[in-house]
Biopython code that builds the backbone (N, CA, C, O; Angstrom):
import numpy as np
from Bio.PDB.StructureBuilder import StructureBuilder

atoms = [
    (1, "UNK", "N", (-0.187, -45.156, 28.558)),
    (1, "UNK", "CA", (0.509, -45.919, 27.562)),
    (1, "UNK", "C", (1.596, -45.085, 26.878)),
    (1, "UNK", "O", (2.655, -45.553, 26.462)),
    (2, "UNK", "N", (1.165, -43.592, 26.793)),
    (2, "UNK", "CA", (2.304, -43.272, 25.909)),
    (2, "UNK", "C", (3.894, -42.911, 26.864)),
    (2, "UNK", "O", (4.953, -42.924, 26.236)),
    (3, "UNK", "N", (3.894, -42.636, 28.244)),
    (3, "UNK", "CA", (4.760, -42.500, 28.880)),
    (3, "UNK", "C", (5.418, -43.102, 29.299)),
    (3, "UNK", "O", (6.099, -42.553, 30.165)),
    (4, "UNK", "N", (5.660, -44.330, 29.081)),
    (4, "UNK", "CA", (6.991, -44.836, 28.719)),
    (4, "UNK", "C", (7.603, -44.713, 27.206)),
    (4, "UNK", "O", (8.827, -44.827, 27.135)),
    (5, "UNK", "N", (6.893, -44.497, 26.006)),
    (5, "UNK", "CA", (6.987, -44.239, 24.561)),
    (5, "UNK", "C", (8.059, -42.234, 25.201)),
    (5, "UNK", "O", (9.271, -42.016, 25.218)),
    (6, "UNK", "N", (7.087, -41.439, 25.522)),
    (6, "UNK", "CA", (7.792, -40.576, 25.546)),
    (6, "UNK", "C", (9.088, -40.363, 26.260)),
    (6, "UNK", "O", (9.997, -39.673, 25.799)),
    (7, "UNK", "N", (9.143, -41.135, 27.679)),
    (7, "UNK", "CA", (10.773, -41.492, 27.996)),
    (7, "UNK", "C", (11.477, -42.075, 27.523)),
    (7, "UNK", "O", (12.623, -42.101, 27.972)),
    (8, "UNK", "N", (11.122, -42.825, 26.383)),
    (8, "UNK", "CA", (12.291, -43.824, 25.774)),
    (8, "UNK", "C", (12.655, -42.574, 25.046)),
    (8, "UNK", "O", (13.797, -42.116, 25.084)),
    (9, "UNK", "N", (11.566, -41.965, 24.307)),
    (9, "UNK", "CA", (12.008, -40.959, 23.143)),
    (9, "UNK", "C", (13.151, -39.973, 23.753)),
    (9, "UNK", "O", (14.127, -39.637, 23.082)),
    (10, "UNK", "N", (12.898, -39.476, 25.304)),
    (10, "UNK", "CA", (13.913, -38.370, 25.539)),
    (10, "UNK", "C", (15.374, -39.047, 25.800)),
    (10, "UNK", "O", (16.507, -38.620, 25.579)),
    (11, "UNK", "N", (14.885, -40.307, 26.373)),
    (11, "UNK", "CA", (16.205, -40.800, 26.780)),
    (11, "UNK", "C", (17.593, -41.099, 25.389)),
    (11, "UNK", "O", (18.789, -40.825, 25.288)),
    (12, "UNK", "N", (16.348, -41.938, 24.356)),
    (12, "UNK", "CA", (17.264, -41.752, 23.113)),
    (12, "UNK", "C", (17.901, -40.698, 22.425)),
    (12, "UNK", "O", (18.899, -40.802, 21.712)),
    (13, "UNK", "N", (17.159, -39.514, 22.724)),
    (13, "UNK", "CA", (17.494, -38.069, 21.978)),
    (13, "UNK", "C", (18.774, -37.786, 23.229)),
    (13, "UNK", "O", (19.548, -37.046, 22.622)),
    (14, "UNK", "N", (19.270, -37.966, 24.411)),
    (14, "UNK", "CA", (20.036, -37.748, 25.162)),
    (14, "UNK", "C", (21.483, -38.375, 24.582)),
    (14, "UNK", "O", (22.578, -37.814, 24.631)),
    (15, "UNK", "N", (21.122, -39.949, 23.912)),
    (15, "UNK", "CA", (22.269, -40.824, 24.122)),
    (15, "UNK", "C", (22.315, -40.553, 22.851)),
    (15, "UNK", "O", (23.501, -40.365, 22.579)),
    (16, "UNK", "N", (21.389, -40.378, 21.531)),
    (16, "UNK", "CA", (21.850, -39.689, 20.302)),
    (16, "UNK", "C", (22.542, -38.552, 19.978)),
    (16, "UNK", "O", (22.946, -38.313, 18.839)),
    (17, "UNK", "N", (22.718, -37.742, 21.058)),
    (17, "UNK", "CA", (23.916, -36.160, 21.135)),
    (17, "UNK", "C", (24.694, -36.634, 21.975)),
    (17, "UNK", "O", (25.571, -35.807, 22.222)),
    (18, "UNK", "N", (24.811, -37.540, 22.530)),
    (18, "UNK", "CA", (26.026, -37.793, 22.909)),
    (18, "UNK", "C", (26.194, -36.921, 24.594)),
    (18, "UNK", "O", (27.240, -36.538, 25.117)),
    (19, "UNK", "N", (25.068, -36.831, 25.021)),
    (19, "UNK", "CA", (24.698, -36.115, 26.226)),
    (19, "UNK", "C", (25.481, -34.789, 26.080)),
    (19, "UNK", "O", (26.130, -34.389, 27.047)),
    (20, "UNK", "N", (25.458, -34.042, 24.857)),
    (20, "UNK", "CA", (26.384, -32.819, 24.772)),
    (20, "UNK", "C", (25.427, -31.833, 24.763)),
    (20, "UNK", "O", (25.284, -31.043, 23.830)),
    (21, "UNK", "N", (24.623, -31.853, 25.986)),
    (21, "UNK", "CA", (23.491, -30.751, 26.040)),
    (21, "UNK", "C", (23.949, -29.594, 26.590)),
    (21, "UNK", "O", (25.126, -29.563, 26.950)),
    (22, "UNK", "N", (23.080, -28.392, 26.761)),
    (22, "UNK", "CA", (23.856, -27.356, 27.429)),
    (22, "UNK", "C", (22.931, -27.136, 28.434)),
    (22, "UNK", "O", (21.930, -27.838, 28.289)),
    (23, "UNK", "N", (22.909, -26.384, 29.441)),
    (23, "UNK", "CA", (21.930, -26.479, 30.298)),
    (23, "UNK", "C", (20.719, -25.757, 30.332)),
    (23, "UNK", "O", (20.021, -25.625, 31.337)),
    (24, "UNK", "N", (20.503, -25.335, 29.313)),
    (24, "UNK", "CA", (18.980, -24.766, 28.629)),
    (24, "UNK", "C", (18.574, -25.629, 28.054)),
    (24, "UNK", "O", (17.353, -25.766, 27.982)),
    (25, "UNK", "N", (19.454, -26.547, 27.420)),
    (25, "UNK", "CA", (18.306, -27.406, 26.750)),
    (25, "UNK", "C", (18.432, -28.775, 27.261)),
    (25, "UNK", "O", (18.253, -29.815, 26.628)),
    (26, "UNK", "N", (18.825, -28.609, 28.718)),
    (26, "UNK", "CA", (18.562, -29.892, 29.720)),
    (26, "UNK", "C", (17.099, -29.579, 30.415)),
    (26, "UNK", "O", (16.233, -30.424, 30.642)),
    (27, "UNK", "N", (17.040, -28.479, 30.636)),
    (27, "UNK", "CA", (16.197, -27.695, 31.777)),
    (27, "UNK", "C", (14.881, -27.350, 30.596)),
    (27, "UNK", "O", (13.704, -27.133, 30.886)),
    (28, "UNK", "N", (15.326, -27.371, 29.589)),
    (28, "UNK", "CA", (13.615, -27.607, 28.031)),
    (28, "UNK", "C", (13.335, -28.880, 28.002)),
    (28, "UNK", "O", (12.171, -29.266, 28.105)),
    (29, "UNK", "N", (14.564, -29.878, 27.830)),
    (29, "UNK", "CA", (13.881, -31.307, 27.634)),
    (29, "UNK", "C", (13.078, -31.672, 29.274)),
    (29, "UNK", "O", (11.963, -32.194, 29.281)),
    (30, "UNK", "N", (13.568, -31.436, 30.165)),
    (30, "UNK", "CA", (13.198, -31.701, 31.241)),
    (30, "UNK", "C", (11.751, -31.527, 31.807)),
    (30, "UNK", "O", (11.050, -32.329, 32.424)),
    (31, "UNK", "N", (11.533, -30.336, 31.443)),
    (31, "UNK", "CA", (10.217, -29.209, 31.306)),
    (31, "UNK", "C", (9.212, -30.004, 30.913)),
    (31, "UNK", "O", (8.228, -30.519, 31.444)),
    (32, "UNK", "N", (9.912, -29.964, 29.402)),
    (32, "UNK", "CA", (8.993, -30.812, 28.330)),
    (32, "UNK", "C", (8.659, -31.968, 28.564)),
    (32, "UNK", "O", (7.635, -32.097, 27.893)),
    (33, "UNK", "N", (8.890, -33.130, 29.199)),
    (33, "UNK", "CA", (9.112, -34.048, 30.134)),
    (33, "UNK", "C", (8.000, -34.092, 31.217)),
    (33, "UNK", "O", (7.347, -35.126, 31.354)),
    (34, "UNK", "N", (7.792, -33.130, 31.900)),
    (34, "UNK", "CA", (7.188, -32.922, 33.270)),
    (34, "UNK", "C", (5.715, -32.868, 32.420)),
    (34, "UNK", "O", (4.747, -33.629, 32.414)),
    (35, "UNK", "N", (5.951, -31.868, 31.856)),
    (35, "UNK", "CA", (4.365, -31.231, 31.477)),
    (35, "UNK", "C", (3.902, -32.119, 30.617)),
    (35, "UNK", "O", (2.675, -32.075, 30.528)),
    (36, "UNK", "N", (4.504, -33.046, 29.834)),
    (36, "UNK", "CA", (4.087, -34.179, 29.585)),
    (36, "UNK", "C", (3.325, -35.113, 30.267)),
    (36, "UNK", "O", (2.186, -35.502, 30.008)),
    (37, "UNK", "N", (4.237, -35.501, 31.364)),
    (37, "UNK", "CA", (3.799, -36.336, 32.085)),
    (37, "UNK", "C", (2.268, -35.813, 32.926)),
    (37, "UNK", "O", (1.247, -36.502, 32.925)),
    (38, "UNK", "N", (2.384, -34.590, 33.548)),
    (38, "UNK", "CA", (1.390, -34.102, 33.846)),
    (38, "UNK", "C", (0.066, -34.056, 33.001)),
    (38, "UNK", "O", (-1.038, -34.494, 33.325)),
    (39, "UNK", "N", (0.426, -33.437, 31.869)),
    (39, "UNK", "CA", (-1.116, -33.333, 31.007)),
    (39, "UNK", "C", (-1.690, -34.682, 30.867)),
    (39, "UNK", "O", (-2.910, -34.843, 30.837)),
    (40, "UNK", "N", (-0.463, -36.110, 30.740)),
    (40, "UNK", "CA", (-1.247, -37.184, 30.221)),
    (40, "UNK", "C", (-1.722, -37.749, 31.355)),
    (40, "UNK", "O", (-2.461, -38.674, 31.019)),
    (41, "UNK", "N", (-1.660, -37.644, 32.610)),
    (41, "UNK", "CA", (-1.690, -38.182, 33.914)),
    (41, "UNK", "C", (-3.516, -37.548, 33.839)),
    (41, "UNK", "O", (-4.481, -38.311, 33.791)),
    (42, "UNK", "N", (-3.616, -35.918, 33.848)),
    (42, "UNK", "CA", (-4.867, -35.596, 33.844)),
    (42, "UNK", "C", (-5.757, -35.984, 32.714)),
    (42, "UNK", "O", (-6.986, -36.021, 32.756)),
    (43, "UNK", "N", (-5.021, -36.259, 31.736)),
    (43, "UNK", "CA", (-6.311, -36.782, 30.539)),
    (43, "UNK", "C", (-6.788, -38.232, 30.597)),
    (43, "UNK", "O", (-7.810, -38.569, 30.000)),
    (44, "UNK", "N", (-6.074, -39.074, 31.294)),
    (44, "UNK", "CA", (-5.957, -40.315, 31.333)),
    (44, "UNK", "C", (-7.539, -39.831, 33.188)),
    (44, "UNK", "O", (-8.754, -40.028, 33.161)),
    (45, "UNK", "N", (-6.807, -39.317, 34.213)),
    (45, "UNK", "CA", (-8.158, -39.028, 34.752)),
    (45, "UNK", "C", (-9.365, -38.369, 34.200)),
    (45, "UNK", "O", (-10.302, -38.068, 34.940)),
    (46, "UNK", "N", (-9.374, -38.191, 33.233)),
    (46, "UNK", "CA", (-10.536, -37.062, 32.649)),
    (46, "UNK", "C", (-11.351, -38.405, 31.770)),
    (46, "UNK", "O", (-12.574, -38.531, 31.713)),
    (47, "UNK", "N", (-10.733, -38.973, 31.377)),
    (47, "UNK", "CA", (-11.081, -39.685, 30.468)),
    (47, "UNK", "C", (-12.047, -41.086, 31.176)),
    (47, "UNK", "O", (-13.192, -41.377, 30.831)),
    (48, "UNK", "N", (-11.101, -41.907, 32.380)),
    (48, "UNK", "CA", (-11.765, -42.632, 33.359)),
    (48, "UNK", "C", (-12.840, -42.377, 33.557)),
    (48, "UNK", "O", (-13.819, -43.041, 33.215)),
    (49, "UNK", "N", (-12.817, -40.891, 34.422)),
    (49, "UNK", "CA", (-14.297, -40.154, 35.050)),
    (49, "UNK", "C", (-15.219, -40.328, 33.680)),
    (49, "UNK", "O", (-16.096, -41.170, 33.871)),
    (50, "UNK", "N", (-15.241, -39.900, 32.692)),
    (50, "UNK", "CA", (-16.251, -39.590, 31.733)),
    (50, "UNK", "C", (-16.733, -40.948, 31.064)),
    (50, "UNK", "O", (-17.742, -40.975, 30.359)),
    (51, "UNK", "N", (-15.838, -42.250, 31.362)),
    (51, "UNK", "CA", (-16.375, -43.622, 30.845)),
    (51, "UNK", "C", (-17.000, -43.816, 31.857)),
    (51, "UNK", "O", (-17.867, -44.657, 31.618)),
    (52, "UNK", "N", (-17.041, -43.335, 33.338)),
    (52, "UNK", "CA", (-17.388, -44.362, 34.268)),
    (52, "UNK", "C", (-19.094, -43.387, 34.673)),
    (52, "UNK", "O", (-20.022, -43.969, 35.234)),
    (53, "UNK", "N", (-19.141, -42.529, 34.431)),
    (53, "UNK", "CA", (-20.409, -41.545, 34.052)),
    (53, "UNK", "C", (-21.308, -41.525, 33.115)),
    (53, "UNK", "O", (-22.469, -41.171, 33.325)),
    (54, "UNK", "N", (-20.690, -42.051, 31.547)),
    (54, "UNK", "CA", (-21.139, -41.753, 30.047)),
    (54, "UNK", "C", (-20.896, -43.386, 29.426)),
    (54, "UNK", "O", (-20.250, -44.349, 29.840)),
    (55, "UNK", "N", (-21.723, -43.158, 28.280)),
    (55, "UNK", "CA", (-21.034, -44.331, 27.252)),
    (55, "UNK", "C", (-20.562, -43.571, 26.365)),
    (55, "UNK", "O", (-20.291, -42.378, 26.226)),
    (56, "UNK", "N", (-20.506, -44.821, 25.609)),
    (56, "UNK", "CA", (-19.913, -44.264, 24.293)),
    (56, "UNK", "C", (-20.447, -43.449, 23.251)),
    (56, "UNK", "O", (-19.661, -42.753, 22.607)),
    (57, "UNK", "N", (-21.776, -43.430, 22.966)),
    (57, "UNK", "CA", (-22.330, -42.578, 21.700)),
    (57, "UNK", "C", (-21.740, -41.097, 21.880)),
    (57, "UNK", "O", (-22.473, -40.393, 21.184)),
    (58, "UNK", "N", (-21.187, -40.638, 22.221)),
    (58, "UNK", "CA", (-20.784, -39.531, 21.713)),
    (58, "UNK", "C", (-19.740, -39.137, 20.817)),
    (58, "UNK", "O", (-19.588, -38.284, 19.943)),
    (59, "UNK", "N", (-18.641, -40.658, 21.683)),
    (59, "UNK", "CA", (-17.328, -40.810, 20.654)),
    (59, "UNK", "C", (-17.734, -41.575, 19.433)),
    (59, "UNK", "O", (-17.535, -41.276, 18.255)),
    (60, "UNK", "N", (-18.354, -42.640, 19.946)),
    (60, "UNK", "CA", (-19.117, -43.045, 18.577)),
    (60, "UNK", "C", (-20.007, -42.231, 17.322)),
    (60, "UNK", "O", (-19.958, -42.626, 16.158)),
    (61, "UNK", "N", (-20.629, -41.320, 17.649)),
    (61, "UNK", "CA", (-20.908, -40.165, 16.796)),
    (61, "UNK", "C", (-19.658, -39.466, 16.457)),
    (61, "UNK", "O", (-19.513, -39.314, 15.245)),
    (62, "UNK", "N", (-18.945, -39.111, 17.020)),
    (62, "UNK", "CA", (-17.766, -38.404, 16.924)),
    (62, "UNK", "C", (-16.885, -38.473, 15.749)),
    (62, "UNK", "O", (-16.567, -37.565, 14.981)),
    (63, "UNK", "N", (-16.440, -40.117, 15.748)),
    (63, "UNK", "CA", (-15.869, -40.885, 14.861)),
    (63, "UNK", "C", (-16.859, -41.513, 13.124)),
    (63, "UNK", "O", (-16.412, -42.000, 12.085)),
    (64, "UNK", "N", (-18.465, -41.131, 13.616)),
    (64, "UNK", "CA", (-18.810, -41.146, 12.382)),
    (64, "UNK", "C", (-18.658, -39.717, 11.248)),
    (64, "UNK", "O", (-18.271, -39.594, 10.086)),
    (65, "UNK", "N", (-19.087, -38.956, 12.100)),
    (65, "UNK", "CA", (-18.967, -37.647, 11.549)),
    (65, "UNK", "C", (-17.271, -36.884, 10.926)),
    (65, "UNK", "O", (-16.971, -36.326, 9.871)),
    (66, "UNK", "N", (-16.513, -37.207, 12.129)),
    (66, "UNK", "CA", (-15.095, -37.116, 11.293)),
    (66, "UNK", "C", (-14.853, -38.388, 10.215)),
    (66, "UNK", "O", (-14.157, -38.040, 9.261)),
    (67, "UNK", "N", (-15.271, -39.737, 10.181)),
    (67, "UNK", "CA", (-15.027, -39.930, 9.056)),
    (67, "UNK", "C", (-15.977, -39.683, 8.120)),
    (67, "UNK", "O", (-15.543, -39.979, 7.007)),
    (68, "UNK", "N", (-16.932, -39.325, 8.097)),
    (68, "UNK", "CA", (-17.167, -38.852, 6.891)),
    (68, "UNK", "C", (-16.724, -37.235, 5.974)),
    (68, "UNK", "O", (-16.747, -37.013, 4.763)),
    (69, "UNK", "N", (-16.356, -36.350, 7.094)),
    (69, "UNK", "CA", (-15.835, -35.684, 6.741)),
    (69, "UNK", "C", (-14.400, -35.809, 6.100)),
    (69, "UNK", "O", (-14.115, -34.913, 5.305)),
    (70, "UNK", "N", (-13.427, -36.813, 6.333)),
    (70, "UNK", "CA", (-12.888, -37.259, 5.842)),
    (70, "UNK", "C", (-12.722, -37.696, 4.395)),
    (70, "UNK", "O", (-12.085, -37.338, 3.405)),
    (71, "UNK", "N", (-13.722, -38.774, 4.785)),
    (71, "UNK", "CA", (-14.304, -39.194, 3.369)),
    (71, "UNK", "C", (-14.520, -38.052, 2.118)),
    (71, "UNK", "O", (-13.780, -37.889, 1.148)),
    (72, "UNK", "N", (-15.395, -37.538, 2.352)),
    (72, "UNK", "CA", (-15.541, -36.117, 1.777)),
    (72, "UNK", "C", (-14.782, -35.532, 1.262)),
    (72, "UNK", "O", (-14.807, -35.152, 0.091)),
    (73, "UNK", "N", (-13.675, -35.298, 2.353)),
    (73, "UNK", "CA", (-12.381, -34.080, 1.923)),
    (73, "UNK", "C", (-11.198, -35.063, 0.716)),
    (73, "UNK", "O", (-10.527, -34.595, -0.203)),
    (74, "UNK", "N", (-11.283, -36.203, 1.079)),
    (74, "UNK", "CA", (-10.427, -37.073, -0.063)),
    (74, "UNK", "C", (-11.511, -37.576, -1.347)),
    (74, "UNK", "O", (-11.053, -38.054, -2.385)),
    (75, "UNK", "N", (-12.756, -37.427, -1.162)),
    (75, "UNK", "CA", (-13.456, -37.580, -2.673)),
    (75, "UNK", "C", (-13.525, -35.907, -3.284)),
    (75, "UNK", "O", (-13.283, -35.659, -4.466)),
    (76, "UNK", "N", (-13.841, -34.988, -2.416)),
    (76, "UNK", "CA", (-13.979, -34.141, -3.604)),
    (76, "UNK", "C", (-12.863, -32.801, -3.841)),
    (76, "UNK", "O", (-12.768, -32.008, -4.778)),
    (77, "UNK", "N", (-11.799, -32.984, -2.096)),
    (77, "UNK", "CA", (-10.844, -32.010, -2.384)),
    (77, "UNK", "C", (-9.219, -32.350, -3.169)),
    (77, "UNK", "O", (-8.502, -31.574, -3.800)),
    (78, "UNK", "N", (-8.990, -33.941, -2.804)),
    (78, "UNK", "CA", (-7.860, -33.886, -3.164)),
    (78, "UNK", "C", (-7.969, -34.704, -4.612)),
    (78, "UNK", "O", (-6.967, -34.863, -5.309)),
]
sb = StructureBuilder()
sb.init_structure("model")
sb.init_model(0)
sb.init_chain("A")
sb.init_seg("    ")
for serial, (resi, resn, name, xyz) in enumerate(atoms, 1):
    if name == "N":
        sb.init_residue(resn, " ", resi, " ")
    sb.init_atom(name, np.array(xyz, "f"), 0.0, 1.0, " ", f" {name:<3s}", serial, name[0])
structure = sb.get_structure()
């Protein structure tokens, strides 16, 4: 889901400079781009495998415990 969100983002940052890049920071956005695409390609498999193996109580614990820590940190820190 997010990789089309992140190509719109590079493509706009291209047509917002006015494509007046230099070629280091064609060859960074580009990079940045790839390894994007790569990491979310493997988390998106990581993630499949572990629903199709596991349920949910772990994220479900997961999400109780960070919010209450949450909770917590806005009742007694801030």
């Amino acid at each position: 889901m997010a990789i089309p969100i992140m190509f719109g983002a590079s493509a706009l940052k291209l047509v917002k400079f006015g494509l007046n890049f230099t070629g280091t920071e064609i060859s960074i956005l580009l990079t940045g781009m790839a390894v994007a695409f790569v990491v979310s390609i493997l988390a998106i498999k990581f993630l499949v495998g572990y629903i199709k193996n596991n349920d949910f109580k772990a994220f479900g614990w997961y999400r109780i415990v960070l919010g209450l820590l949450v909770i917590g940190y806005f009742t007694f820190i801030v």
